[in-house]
N, C-alpha and C positions, 0 to 999 in steps of 0.2 A: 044255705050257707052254714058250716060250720064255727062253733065257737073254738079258737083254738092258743093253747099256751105253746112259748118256746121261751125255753132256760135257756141261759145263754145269750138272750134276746138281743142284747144292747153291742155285741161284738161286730166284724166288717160283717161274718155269715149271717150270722143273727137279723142283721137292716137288710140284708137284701134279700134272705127270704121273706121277711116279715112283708116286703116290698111288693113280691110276687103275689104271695098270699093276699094282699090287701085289696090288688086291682081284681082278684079272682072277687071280691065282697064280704070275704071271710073277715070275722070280728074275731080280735086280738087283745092277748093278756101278755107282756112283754116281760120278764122277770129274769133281773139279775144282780148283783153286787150293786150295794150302794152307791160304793166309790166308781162308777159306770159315767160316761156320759148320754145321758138319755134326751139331749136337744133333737136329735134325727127326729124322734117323733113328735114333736111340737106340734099342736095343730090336728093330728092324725084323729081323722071319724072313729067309733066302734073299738077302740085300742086305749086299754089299759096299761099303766107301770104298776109293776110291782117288784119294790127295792127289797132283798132280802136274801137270804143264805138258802139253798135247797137241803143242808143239812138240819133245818131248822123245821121239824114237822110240822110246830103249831103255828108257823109263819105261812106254811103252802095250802091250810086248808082253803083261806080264799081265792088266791087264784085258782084253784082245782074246780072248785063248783061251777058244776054243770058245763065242766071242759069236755069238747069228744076226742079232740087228739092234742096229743103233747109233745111236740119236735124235741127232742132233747138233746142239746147241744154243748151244754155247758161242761165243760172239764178244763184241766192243766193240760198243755199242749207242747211239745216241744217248742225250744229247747230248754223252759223252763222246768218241763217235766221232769228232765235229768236229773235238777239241782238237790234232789226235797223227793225221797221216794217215799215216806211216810205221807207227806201232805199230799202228793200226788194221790195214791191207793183214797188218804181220805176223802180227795174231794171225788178220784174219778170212778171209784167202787163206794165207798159209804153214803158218796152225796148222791148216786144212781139209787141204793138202794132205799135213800130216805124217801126219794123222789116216787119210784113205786111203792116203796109201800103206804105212802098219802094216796097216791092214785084207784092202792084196794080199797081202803076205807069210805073212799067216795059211795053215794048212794048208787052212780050208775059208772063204773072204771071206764076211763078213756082208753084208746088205743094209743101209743105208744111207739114214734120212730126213732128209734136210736142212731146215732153219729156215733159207730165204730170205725175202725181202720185197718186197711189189708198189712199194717206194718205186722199183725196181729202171727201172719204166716213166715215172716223172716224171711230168708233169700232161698230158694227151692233150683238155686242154679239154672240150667236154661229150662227149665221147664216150664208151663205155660201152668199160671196156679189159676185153680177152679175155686168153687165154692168149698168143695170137702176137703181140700189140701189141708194136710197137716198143720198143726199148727206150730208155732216157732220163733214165739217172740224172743226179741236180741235188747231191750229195751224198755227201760221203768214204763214209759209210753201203752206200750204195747202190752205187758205187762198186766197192765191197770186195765186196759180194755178186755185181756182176755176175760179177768174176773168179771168185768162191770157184765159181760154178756151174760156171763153162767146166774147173776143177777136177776140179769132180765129173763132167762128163760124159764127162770125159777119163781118167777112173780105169778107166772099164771093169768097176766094182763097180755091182752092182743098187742102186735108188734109187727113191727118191719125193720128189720136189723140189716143196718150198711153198713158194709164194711169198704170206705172212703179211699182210693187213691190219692197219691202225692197231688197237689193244688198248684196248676200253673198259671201265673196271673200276669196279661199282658202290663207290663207296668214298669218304668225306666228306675231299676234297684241295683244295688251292688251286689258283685256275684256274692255266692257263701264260699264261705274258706274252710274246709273242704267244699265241693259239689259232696252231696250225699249218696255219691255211689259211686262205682271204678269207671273209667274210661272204657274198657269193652262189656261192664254188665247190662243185661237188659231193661230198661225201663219202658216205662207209660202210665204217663200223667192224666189229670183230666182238669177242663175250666171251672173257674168257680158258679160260671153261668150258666155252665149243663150240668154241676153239681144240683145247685137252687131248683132247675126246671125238672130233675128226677124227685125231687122231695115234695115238688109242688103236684107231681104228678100222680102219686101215690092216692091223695082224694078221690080223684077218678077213677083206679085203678085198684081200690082197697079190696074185692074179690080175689084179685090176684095175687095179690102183695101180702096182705094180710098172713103174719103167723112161718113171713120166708127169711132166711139170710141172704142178700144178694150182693153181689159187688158190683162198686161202682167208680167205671175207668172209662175212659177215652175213647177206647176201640182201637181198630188195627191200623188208622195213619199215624195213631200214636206211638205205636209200637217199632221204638230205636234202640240203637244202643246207648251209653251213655254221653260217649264223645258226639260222634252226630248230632245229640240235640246240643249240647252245650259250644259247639261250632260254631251251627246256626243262631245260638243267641249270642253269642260272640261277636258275629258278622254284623249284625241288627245293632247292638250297641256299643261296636266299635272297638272291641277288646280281644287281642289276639288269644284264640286256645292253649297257646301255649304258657302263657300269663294265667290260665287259671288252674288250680290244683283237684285231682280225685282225689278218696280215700284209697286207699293201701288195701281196706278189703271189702268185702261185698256187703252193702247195705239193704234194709229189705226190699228194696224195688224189683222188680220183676216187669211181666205183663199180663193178663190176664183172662180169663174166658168170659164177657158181660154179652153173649149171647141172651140170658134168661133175663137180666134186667133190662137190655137195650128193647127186647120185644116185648116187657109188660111196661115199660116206661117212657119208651122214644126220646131219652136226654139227648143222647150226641150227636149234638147240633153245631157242634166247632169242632171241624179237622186241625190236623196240625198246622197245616200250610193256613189255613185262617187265623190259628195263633198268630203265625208269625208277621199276618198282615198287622192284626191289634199291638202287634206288639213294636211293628215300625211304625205306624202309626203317633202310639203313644211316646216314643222314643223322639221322631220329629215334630212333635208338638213341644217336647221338652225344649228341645236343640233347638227351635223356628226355622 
């Protein structure tokens, strides 16, 4: 079993990978902002807190020791990201770089999965974006990840760089106002629970994974247009499509080619049509 840190730790992603991780036997170092609430892990066997800043070098050298992987998840996330491009760059590029370079210092450098994001390639029209597609951030977000990579490839630490599809979560919420894309652009999503099971998956699959950029989406039931899916949630919670509003232009959703991770990884394990089950489900559990 390995020893393993996630920044970030205390967030929804952060609990439920730390989740997966724990029932695999893996022994955990949970580390994020003070002002966090860290009750989720009350109780938890082999699992450390550790409250503090990753821009804070001499704060990371304890949790580091004798870490072998480090999920790195911590950053400014939309729509916050927007707000604050300077604090964004710093936490999600300087707090990346603090974070490696404690990681070289170490006597034996952990391996290293980074939480990037395909917002990273902006909107490539109907094209089907690969791993090498250009790149074309539209967004501080995005922005901040392209550097945080050039970061990490620059550290010279072992890695597995994802680059994250949009997160669809069966769960009874108010639309956004906009949707984050047009009415006929292409999208596809992915679950938070076949996000979890590709990053849990990586342990096993470190020969292959090791030192790759891979993206990680949905697959091909995912792959609609905008209106289509936003229909169907519509349907499910009640709320006619015509009530809900696109953007005017293309945001960077697309669809994707996860051939190379679906076959060193085996995440995509929820269709869309299984979304839509969880997602009435959860809908009439709300409603009785």
């Amino acid at each position: 079993m390995a020893e393993i840190l996630i920044t970030g730790g205390a967030g929804n992603f952060g609990r439920l990978l730390a989740s997966e991780l724990k029932k695999d036997g893996h022994s955990l170092r949970i580390l994020d902002l003070p002002s966090c609430d860290y009750d989720f892990f009350d109780g938890w066997e082999k699992t450390d807190i550790f409250k503090g800043d990753i821009l804070d070098s001499k704060f990371l050298e304890e949790p580091l020791k004798g870490v072998e992987w480090v999920y790195h998840l911590a950053a400014i996330l939309p729509p916050a990201s927007e707000q604050n491009r300077e604090l964004t760059f710093k936490v999600n590029v300087e707090g990346t770089k603090s974070l490696l370079d404690a990681c070289n210092k170490m006597e034996r450098s952990p391996a290293i999965v980074f939480s990037s994001s395909i917002s990273i390639y902006g909107n490539a029209g109907g094209n089907t974006i690969k791993t090498d597609s250009p790149l074309n951030p539209i967004d501080i977000y995005a922005e901040s990840k392209v550097e945080a990579e050039k970061v990490l490839f620059a550290s010279g630490l072992p890695y597995v760089n994802f680059r994250i599809a949009g997160i669809a979560i069966p769960a009874f919420l108010d639309p956004p106002e906009p949707w984050p894309f047009m009415a006929e652009q292409q999208i596809e999503l992915l679950t938070l629970s076949d996000l979890v099971t590709a990053l849990v998956s990586v342990l096993n699959n470190k020969e292959g994974a090791l030192n790759k950029t891979l993206i990680l989406s949905g697959g091909s039931t995912w792959q609609v247009k905008g209106k289509e899916y936003v229909s169907r949630w519509g349907e499910i919670m009640e709320i006619p499509v015509e009530e809900m509003d696109f953007m005017d232009k293309p945001g960077w959703y697309n669809w994707y080619d996860t051939e190379e991770s679906q076959g060193l990884l085996d995440y995509q394990k929820t269709t869309l049509d299984d979304f839509w089950g969880q997602l009435k489900d959860a809908v009439d559990e709300i409603l009785g």
